[in-house]
C-alpha positions in Angstrom: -91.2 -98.2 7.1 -91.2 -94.8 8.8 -90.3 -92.1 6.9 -87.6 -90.2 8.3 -86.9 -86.5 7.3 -84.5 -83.8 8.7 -86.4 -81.2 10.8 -85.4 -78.0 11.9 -87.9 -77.2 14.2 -87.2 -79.9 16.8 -90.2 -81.8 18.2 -90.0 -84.4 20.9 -92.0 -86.6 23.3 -89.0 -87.5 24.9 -88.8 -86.3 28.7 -86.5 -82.9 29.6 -85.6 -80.6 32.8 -84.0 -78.0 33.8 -80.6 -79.2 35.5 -78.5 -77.3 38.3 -74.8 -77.3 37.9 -74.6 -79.0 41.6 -74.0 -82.4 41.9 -77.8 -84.8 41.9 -77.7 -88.7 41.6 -80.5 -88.5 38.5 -81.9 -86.0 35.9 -84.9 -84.5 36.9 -87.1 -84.5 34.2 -89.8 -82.9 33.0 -91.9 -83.8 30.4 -92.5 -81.1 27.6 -93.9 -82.0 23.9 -91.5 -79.6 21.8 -88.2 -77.3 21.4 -89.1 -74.0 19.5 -85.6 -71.5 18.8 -87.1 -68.7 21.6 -87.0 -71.5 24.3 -83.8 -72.4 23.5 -82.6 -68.7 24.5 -83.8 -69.3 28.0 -81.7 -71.1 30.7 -84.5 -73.6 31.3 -84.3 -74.2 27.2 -80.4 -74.7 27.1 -81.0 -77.4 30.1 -83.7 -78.7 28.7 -82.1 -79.5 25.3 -79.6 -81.0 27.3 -81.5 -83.4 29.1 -83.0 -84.2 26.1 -79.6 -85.6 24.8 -79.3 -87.8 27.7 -82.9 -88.9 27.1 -82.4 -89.7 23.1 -79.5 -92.5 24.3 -82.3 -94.3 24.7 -84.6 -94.6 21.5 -80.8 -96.0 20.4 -79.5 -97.9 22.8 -82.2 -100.8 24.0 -83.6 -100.3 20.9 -84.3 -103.9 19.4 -84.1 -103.7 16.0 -81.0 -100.9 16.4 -79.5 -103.8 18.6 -80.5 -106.2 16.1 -78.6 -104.3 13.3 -75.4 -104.0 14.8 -74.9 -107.5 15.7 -77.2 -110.1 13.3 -75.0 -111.0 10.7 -71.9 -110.6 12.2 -70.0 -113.4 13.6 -71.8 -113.2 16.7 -75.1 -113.7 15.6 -77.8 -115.1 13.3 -81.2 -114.7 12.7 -83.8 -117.0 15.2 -86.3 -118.9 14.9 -89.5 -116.3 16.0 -87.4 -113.8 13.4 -88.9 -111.2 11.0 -87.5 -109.5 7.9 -86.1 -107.0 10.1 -83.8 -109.5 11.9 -83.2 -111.9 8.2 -82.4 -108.9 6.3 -79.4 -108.0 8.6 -78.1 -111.6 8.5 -76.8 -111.8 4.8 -77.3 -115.1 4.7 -79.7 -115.8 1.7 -83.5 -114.8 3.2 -83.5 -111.4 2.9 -81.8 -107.9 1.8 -80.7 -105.0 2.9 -82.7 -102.0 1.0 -83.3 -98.3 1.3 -86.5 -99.4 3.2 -84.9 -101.9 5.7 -86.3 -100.8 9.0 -83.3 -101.1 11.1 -80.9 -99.8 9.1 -82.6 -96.8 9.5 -82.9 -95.7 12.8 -79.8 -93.9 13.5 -80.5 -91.3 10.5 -84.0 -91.1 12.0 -82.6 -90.3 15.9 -79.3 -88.6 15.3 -80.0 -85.5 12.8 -82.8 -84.2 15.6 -80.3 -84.8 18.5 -77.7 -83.1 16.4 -79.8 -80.1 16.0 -80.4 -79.6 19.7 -76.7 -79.8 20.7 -76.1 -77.1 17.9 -79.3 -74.9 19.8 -77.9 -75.7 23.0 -73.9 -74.8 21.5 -75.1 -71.2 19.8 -77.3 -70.1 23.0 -75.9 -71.5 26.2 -73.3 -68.7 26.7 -75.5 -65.8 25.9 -78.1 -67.1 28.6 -75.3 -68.0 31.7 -74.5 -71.8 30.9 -71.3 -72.6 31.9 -68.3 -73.7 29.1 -69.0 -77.5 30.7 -72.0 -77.9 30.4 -71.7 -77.1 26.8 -69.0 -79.6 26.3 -72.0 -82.0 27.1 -73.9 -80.3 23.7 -70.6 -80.6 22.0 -69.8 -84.4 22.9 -73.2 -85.8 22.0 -73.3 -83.8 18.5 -70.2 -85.2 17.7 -71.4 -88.9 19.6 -74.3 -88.5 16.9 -72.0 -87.6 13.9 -69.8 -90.6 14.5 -72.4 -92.5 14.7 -73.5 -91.4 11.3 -70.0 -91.2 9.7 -69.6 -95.3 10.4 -73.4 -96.2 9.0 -73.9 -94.3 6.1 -69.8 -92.7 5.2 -70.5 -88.9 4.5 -73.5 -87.0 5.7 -74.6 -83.2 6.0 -73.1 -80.5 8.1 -75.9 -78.2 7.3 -79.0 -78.6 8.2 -80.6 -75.8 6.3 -79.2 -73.1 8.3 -75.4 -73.3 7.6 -72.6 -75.7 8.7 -73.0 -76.8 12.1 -75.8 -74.2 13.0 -78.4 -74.5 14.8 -81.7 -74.9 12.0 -84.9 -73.3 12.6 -86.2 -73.6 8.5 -87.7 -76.7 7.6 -85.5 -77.8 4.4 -86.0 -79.4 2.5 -83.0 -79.7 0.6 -79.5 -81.7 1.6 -76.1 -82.3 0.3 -73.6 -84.9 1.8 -70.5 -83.9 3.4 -67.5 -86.4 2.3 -65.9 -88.7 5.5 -62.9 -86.7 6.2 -65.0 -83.3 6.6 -67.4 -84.9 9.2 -64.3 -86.3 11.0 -62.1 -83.3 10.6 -65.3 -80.5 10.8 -67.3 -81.8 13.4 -66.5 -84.8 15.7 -62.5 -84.2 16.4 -63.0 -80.1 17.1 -66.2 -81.4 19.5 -64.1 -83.9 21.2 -61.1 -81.9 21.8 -63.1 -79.5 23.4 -65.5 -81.5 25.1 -61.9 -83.3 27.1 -60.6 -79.8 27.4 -64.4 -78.6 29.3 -65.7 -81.3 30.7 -65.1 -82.8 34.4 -63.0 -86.0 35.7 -65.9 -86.9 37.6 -69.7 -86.4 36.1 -72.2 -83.7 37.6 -74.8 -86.5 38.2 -74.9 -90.1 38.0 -74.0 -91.2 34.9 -73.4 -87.7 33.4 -70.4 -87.0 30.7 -66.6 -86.9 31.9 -63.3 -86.2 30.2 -62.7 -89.8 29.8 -66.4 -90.3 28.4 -64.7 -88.1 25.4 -61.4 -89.0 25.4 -62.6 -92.5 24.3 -65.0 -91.5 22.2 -62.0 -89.2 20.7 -59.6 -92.3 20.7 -62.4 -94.5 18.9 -63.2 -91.8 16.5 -59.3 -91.4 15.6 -58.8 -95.1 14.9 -61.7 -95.5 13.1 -60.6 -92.4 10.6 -56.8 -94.0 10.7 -59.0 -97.4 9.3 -60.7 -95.6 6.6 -57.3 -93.5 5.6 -55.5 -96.9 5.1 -58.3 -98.6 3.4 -56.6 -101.8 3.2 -59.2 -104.1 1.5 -60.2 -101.3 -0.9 -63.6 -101.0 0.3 -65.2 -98.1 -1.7 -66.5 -94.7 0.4 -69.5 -92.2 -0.3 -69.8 -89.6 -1.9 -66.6 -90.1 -3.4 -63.5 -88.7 -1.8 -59.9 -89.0 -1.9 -58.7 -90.9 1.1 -56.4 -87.9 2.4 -56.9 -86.1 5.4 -57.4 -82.4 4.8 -55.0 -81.8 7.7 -52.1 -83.4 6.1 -52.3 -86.5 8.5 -51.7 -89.9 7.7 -53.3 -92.8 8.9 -50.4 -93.6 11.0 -51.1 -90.3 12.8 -54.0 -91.0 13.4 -53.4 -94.6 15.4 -50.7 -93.0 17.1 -53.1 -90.5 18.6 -55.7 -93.4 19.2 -53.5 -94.7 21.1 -51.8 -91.8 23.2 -55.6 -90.4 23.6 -56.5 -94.3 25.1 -53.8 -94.6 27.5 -54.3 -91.2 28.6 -57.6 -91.8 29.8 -56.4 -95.4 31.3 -53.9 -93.2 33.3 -56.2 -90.4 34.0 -59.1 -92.5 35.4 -61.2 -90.2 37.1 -63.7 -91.8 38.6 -63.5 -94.6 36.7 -62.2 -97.9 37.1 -62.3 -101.8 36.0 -64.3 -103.7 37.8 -62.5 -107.1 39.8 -64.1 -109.4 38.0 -66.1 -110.1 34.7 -69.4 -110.8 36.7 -69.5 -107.8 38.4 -69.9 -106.1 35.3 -72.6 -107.1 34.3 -74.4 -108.1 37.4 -77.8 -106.6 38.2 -77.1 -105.8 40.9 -73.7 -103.5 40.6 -75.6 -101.5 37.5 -73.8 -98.2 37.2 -70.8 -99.5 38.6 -67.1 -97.6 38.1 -66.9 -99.4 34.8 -69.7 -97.8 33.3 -68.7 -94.5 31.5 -71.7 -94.2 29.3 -74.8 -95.8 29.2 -78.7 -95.0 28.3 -80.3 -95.1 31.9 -83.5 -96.6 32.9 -85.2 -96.7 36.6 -88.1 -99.3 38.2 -88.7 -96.7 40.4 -91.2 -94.2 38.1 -92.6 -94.4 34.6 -91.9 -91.2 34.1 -87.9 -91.3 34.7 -87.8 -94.6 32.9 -89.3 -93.2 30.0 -91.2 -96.6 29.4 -94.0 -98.7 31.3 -92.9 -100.7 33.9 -95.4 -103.7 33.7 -95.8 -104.2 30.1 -93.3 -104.0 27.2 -94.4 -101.7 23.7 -91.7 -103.6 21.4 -90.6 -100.4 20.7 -88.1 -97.3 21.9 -87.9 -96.0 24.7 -88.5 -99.4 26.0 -85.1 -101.4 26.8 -85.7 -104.6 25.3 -82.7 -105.4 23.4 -82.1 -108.5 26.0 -85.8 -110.3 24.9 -84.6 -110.8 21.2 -81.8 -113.5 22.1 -83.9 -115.2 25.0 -85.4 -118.4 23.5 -88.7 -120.3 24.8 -87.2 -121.6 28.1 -91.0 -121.6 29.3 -91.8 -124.2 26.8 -89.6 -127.2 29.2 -92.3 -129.8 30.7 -91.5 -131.5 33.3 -94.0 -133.9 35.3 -96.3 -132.7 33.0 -96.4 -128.7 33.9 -94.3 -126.1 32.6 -91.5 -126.2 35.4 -89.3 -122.8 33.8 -91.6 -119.6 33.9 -91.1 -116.5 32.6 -89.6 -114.2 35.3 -88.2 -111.0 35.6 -85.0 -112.6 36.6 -81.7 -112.0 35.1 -81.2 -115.6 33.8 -84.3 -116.1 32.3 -86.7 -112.7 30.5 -88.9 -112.3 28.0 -88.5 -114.2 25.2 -88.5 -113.3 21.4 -86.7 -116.0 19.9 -85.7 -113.1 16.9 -81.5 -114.0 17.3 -79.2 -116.4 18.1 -75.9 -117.3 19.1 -73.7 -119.7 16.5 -71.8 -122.5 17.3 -69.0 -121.0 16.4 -69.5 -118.5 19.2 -69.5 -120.9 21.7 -66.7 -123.7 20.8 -64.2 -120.9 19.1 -65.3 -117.0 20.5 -65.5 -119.1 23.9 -63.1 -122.1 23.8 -62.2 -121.4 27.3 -64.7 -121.8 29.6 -62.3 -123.6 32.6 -60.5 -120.3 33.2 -62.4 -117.4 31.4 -65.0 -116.6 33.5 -66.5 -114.4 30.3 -68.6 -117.6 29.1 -70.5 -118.1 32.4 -70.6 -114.1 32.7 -72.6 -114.1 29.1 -74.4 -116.5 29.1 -77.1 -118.3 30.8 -76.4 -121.6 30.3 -78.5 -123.7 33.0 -82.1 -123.0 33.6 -83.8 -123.4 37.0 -87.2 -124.6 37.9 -89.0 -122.0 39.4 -92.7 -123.2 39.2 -93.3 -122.8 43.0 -93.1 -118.6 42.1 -96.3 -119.4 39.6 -98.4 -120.8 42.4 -97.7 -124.7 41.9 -96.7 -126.1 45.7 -95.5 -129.4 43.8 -91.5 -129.8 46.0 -90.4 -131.7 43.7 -91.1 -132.8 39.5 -90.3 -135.7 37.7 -87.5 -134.0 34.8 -84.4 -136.1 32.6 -84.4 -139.7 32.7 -87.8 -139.8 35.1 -85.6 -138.2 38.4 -87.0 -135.8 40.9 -85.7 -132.0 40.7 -86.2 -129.9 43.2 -87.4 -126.0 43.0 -83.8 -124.3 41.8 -82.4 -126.9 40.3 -81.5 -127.5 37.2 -84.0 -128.5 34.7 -82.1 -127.7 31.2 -78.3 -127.1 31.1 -76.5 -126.6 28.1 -73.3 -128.3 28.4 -69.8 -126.7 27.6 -68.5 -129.1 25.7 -69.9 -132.0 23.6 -70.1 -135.2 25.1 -70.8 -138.1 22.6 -73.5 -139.9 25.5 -75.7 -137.4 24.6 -79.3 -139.2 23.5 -81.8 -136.8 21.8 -85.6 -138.0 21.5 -88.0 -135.3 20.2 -90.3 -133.9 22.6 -87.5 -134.3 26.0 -88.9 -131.8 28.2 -91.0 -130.6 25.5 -88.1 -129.1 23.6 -86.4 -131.6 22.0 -83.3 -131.4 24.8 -81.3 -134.8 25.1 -80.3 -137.2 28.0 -77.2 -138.2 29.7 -77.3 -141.4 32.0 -77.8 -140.3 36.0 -78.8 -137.0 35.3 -81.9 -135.3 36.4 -81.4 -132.5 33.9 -82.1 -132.2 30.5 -78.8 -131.7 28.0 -78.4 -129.6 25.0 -74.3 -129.8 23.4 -72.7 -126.5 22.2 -72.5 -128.0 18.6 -76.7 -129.3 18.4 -77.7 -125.8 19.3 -80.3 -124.5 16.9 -82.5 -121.3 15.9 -84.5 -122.5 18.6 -82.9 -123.7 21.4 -79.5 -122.1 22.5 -78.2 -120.7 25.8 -79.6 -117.1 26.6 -78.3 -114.1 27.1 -77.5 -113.5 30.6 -75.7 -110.2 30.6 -78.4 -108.2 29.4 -81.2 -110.0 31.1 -83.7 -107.7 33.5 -83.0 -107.3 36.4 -85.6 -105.9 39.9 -86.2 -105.3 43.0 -89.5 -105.4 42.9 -90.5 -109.1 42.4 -91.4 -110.0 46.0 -92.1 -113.9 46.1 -93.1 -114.1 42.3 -92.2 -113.6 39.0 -92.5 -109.9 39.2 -92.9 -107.9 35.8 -91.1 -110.3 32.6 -92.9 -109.0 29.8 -91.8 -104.9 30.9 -89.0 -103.5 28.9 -85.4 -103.9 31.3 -85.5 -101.4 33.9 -81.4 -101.6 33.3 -79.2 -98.9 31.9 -78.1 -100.6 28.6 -74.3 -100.2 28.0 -73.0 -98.1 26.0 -69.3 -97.5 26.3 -67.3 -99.0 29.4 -63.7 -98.0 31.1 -62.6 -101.6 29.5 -62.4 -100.6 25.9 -60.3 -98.1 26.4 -57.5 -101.3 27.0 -58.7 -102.6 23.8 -58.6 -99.6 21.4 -54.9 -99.0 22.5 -53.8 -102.7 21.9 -55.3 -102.3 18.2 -53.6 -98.8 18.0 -50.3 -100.5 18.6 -51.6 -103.8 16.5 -51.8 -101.1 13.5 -48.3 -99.8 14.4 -48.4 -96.5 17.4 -45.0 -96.7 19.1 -46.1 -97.8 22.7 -45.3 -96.6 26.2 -43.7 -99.1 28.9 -46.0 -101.3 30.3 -47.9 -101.0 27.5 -48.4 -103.3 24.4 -50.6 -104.3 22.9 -50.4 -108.1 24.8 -50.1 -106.3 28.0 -53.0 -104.0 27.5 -55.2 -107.2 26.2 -53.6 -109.3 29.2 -54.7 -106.9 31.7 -58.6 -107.7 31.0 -58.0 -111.1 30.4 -56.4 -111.5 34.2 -59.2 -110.0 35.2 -61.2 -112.7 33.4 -59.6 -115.4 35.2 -60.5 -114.0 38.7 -63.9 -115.6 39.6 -65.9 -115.0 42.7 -69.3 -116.3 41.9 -70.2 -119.5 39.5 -73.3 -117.5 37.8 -74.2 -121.2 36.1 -73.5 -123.0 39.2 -75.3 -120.3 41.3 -72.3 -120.7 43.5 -69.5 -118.7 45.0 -66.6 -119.2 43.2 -63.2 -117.9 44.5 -60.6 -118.8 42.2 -58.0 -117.0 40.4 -56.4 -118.0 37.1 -55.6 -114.9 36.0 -51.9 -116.3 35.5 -53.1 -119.1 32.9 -55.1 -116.4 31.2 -51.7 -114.7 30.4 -50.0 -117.7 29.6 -52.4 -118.3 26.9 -52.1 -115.0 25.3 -50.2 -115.6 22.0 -46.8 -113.5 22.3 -47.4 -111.7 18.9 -51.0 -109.8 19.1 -52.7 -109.8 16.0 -56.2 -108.1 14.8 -58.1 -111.1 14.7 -57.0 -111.6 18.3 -57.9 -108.1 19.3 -60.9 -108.7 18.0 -62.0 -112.0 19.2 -61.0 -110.3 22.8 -63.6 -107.6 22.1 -66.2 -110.1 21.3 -65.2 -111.8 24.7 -65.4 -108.8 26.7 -68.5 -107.4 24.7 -70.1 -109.9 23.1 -73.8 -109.2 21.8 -73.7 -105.3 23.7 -74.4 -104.3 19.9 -71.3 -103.0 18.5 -69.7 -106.0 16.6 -70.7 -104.5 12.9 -68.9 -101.1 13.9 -65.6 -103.5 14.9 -66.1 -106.0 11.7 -66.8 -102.6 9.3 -63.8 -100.6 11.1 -61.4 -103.1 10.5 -62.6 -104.0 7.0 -63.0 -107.8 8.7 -66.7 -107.9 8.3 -66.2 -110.1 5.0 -64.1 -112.3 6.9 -64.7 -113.2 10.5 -68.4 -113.3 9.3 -68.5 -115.5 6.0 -69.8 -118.2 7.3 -71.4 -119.9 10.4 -73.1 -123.1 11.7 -76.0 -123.7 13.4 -79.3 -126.4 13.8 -82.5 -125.5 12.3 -85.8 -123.9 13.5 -87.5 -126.8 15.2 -87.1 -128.2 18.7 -85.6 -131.6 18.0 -83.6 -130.9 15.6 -79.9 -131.3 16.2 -78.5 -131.2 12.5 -75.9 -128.5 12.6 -75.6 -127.0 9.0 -73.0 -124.5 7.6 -74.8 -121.3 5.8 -72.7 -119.0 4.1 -73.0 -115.0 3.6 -72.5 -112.7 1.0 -71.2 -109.8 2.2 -70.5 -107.6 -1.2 -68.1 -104.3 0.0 -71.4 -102.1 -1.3 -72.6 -103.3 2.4 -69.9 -101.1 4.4 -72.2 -98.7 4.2 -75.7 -98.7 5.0 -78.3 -97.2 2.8 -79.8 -94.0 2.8 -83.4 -94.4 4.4 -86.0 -94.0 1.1 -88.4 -91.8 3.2 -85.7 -89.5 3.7 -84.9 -89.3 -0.2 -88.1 -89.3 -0.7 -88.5 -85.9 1.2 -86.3 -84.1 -0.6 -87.1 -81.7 -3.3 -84.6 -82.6 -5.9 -84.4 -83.8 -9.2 -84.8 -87.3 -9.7 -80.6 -87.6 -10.4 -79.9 -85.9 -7.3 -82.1 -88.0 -5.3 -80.6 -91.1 -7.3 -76.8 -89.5 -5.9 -78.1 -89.0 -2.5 -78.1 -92.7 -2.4 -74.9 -95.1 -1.4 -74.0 -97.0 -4.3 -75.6 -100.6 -4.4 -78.8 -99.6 -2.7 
């Protein structure tokens, strides 16, 4: 366990530059070991600090075991096979706890107090030195980005730092008391929103650089979560202790209203954004940074240096993107003919593999039932893997695979199938990985309901993606030269239909069914089979609708954000926000950790309210110079 303290004086390895209010296509950066307060009164210190923001998306976002901790344990994953205590604590399922030491739990205290403190720098010295009131907005979105992600991990947290509330810190202190929920709302992430829509422009200085609708739905999040926590309707307890009132005489009703009016605002108000056609081209390597993308932690095979990481070996740790590697199982194990006929490759589909989560059943036969006209199954997932052993060296044309038949290189070797078919035939050691046979079929089968810790489909949608392969298997074991997601245009459809779910009076055209309807018609528009690895042009975009129940409920809303985002990492924030965690999460089913075995069994989690929030990181209480009782307060309840 790291230990984790609040700093004043802001040190960083991270990469920074000096930025020109013109328009560029990437942040120059340039690398510099620390912040002290006299640089931050110079023009190339304000830019600096503000690259540096940029730069701290991604010892978050990519992160692992951050990833890991925002989506193990919900219902879209469980713990894997190759999985450590980091990855078992967050499942609640029985092998491990969450603690005050819990590594992953702990890594947004650790990144966001140093990130805050450099927006405040950046805020209290840009204007004396020239900086215009835009570029500021940039300080003022990501302190209040960092606040909220605070507020929703750990409930209240400080405003001062050592230096006052909101100021920039140059003291070490050692010393801290917690702000309750509604001042960190109220004090610092709605005044930096509002004025971060009011400063900043429709269309981003550089590529992939903050907008007005960047903060609007950041705003519009931020307001539903608050209207959430004001209504408290499952009585889940907050910390420190605090009346659930809004010290602006708002209820929570405002507060969804404004969700919503903020949302559809910025769906009106696009800017340069837009949704793209269909779900594929999301997420495609290929269209990275596309019009959907409104924020995201960026990443480049073209220099170590402006991808912050290596880009021929992975560390297992941040800056490194490698998020995608933990829910990638051992694809490379598959024999056929007697040679390992699925390498590891720096291709989308396939990745490195850490075996540390994996999807549940549940996930595929309920999350994904449709998988005739949702194209959001095949756009997840990869679901058939290809032989690729020709890219390893081996000029074999063809190898002996399921039930003794030839495949050929590209075919498919392993396909998991969409639904369960009853021929199914397991033997252990089927392609060395316990996969089963159907009669006339060259490929081995896995159904949805026999997938286990081991052996599930991967996930395709965060998978690496390069240019830079040539004719072999390029660089698998790098981190993801990809910009991992962090907010996209999309939600913004989906945080108005549960504004309205929760009650805001809605505008023409937009309900909550037709705000969920128009990303599911785009769901039903296909133009590439990404299982099939063939074009696909069909459009069941009206079916789509027709299936969408008339009434909209939460559940519903929130079994369409799991379609549209499934496994991006922010399922915990949903579950937690709508007090649902206890619920949609309670229990699961899923095979065990060996290849062969197809035994689907239901485990069960206990998910006590005390888990709403996460704990204080002990290094951090450890720190402090308090008595023994305050330390003890510091702490959430139940930690």
């Amino acid at each position: 366990m790291k230990t984790l303290k609040i700093k004043s004086v802001i040190k960083s390895t991270l990469l920074l530059t000096v930025l020109s209010t013109g328009c560029k296509k990437v942040l120059d950066e340039q690398p510099r070991s620390s912040f002290t307060p006299e640089y931050f009164k110079t023009v190339q210190g304000v830019n600096g600090g503000l690259t540096a923001m940029y730069a701290h998306l991604r010892n978050i976002y990519g992160q692992a075991y951050y990833y890991n901790s925002g989506v193990t344990g919900t219902d879209e994953a469980t713990w894997g096979q190759s999985a450590d205590g980091n990855f078992k604590d967050l499942d609640c399922s029985g092998v491990g706890i969450i603690s005050s030491t819990s590594y992953p739990t702990s890594i947004i205290w650790g990144e966001s107090f140093t990130d805050i403190n450099t927006a405040s720098g950046v805020i209290e010295n840009a204007s004396a030195v020239g900086i215009s009131s835009a570029l500021i907005a940039e300080a003022r979105f990501f302190r209040a980005f960092d606040y909220f992600l605070l507020v929703q991990s750990y409930g209240g947290v400080p405003l001062d730092l050592g230096s006052g509330a909101l100021k920039f810190n140059i003291t070490p202190s050692r010393t801290s008391v917690r702000n309750t929920v509604p001042e960190v709302y109220t004090k610092a992430i709605f005044p930096d929103l509002l004025q971060a829509i009011n400063d900043l422009p429709e269309t981003g200085r550089v590529t992939g650089g903050l907008t007005k609708t960047a903060a609007r739905l950041f705003l519009s999040k931020a307001y539903l979560t608050y209207a959430w926590w004001l209504q408290n309707p499952n009585s889940i307890p907050t910390y420190p202790a605090s009346n659930r009132t809004d010290p602006n005489g708002h209820d929570a009703a405002w507060y969804f209203q404004n969700a919503y009016d903020i949302a559809t605002t910025a769906i009106d108000n696009p800017g340069s954004f837009k949704l793209q056609p269909t779900f594929y081209d999301v997420n495609v390597g290929t269209n990275d940074r596309n019009s959907e993308m409104v924020l995201y932690a960026d990443h480049t095979q073209s220099s170590e240096k402006y991808n912050g990481s290596s880009l021929t070996y992975g560390s297992g740790g941040a800056p490194d993107n490698f998020a995608g590697w933990m829910m990638t199982w051992n694809y490379p194990n598959i024999i056929s003919g007697g040679v390992n006929s699925v390498l590891r490759e720096a291709d989308q589909h396939l990745g490195r593999p850490w075996v540390r989560m994996a999807p549940t059943v549940e996930v595929l036969k309920n999350t994904f039932a449709d998988k005739v006209n949702d194209s959001r199954y095949d756009g997840t997932f990869t679901t058939v893997y290809r032989g690729n052993w020709q890219k390893g060296g081996n000029t074999a044309q063809t190898l002996a695979n399921a039930n003794g038949l030839p495949v050929a290189q590209g075919g498919a070797i392993l396909s998991f199938l969409d639904n369960d078919d009853p021929n199914v035939v397991y033997a252990k050691g089927n392609g060395n990985v316990g996969a089963g046979l159907l009669p006339g079929r060259s490929d081995w089968v896995v159904n949805p309901g026999d997938i286990s810790r081991i052996i599930y489909p991967g996930l395709w949608k965060l998978g690496p993606y390069r240019t830079d392969n040539g004719t072999g298997l390029g660089q698998p074991n790098a981190g993801s030269t990809r910009p991992y997601p962090i907010a996209k245009f999309s939600e913004l459809y989906l945080i108005a239909a549960e504004a309205a779910v929760k009650g805001a009076t809605v505008k023409p055209g937009k309900s909550a069914r037709e705000l969920v309807n128009v990303l599911r018609a785009r769901a039903g528009k296909w133009r590439f089979n990404n299982n099939g690895n063939v074009v696909k042009i069909e459009d069941d975009s009206q079916a789509m609708m027709a299936a969408t129940p008339a009434i909209i409920d939460m559940n519903y809303v929130l079994a369409e954000r799991s379609r549209e985002f499934y496994a991006e990492g922010g399922r915990w924030f949903d579950l937690v926000r709508t007090q649902k965690w206890g619920e949609l999460a309670a229990s699961f089913t899923i095979a065990g950790t060996t290849f062969g075995d197809h035994t689907p069994v239901k485990v069960t989690r206990s998910i006590d309210s005390h888990l709403y929030l996460r704990p204080i990181p002990q290094g951090q209480i450890d720190a402090l110079v308090m008595s023994a009782a305050d330390k003890a307060a510091y702490q959430n309840p139940g930690y």
